[in-house]
N, C-alpha and C positions, 0 to 999 in steps of 0.2 A: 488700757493698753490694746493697739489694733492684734488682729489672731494673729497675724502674719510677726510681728516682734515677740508675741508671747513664743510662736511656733521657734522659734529663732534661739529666743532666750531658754527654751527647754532644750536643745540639742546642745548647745554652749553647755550647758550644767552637766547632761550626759556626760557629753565627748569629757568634759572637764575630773568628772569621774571613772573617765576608761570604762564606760558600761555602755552595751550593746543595748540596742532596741529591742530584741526579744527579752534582754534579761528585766527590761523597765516593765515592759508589757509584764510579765510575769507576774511582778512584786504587785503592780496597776490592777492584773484583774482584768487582762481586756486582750487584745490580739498585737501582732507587732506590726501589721499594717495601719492600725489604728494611731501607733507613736510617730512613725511614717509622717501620715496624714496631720496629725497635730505639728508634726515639727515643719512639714509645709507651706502650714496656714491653709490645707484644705479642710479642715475637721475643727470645728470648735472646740472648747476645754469646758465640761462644766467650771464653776469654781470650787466643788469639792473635788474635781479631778486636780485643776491646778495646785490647790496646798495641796493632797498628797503628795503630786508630783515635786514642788517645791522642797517637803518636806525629807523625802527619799534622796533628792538629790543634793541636798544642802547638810544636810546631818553630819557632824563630826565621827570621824574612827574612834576617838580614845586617844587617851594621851599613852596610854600604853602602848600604842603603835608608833608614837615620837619616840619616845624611851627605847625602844627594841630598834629602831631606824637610828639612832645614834649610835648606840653600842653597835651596829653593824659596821657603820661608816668608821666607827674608831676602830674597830678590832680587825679590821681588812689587812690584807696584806698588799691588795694594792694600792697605788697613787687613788686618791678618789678623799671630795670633799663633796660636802651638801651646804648650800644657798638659797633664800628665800629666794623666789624666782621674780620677786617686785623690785625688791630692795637690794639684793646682791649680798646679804648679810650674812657673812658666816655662820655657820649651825655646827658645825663638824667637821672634824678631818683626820683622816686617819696617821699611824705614825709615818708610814714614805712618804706622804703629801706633806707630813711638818716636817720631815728631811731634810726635802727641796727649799725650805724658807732657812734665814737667819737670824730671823727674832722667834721668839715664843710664842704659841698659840693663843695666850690669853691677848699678846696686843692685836690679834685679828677676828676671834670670836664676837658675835653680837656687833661686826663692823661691816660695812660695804665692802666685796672686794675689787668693785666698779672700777676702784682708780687705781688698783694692780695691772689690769687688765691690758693685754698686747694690741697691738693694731686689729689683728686678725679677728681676737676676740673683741675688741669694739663694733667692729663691721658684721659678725654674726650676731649678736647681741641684737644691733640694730635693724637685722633682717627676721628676726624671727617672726614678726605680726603676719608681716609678707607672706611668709612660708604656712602661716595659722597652727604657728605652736602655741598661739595664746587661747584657740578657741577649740583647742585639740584634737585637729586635725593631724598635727606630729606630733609624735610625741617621744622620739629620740632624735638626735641628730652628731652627724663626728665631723667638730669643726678640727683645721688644718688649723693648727698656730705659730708661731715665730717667737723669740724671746721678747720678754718685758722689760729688761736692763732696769728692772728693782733691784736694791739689796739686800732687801728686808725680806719681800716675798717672790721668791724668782721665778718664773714661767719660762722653761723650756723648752725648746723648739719641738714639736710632735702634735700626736693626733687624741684630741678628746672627744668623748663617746659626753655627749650633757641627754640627761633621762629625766623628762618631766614626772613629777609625782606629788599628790595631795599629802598636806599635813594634818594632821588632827581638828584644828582648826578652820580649814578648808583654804590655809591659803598655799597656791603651788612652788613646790621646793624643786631646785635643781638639781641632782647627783651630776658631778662631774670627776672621771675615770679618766686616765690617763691610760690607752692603749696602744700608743707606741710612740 
């Protein structure tokens, strides 16, 4: 691997875990200039730097942090569901977000909610690489929507707050809040 993609592929991991370059340096044992320098491609990585660093940044929370992330999302008062942020797969939702729907929450859990999805949300969806919500550089964003004319699961015209955030597993889940 040239330094310059290793350098690349260690900021991606960071940003991807919302942790700042001095907190890496910290955990690293080294200065925050030095994480700088590696995520540059000015500074080489020994390879016992690289697995550590792989290793800090790759390591799962705990499925106890899924567990407490779901009972969140269910016991909210407001509109707000959670989604794998690959797949679109349901994870969660609390009761005003299964409100707004006409079928039951089990026919949409563990399902894509991709093909609910309004214009508006197709078009944001499709802008997020652009913007480097994948490489987390953003990491909320309030898309404007318009209805979905589903009958099953209805999308009403307003403003959603979507909140990137890691799951246990390391893969990133979407929180989507309904704020006006």
């Amino acid at each position: 691997m040239l330094p310059n993609d290793q350098g690349r592929r260690l900021r991606r991991m960071r940003l991807l875990r919302q942790m700042k370059q001095s907190h890496l340096a910290e955990l690293m044992d080294v200065d925050q200039a030095t994480v700088s320098r590696w995520e540059r491609g000015i500074l080489d990585f020994s390879e016992a730097q690289w697995v550590v660093a792989c290793q800090l940044l790759t390591a799962p929370f705990g499925s106890a942090q899924d567990a407490w992330l779901k009972r969140l999302v269910e016991s909210s008062t407001q509109k707000v569901h959670l989604v794998c942020d690959q797949t679109h797969r349901l994870l969660a939702a609390s009761r005003p977000r299964q409100a707004e729907w006409r079928a039951d929450l089990s026919m949409f859990l563990g399902k894509s909610l991709l093909v609910y999805a309004s214009p508006e949300i197709l078009a944001a969806d499709t802008a997020l690489d652009d913007l480097g919500w994948h490489d987390g550089r953003v990491g909320s964003l309030e898309v404007v929507t318009g209805p979905n004319r589903d009958e099953d699961l209805t999308i009403l015209p307003g403003r959603v707050l979507w909140e990137r955030i890691m799951l246990a597993d390391g893969t990133p889940a979407r929180l989507a809040t309904t704020i006006a």
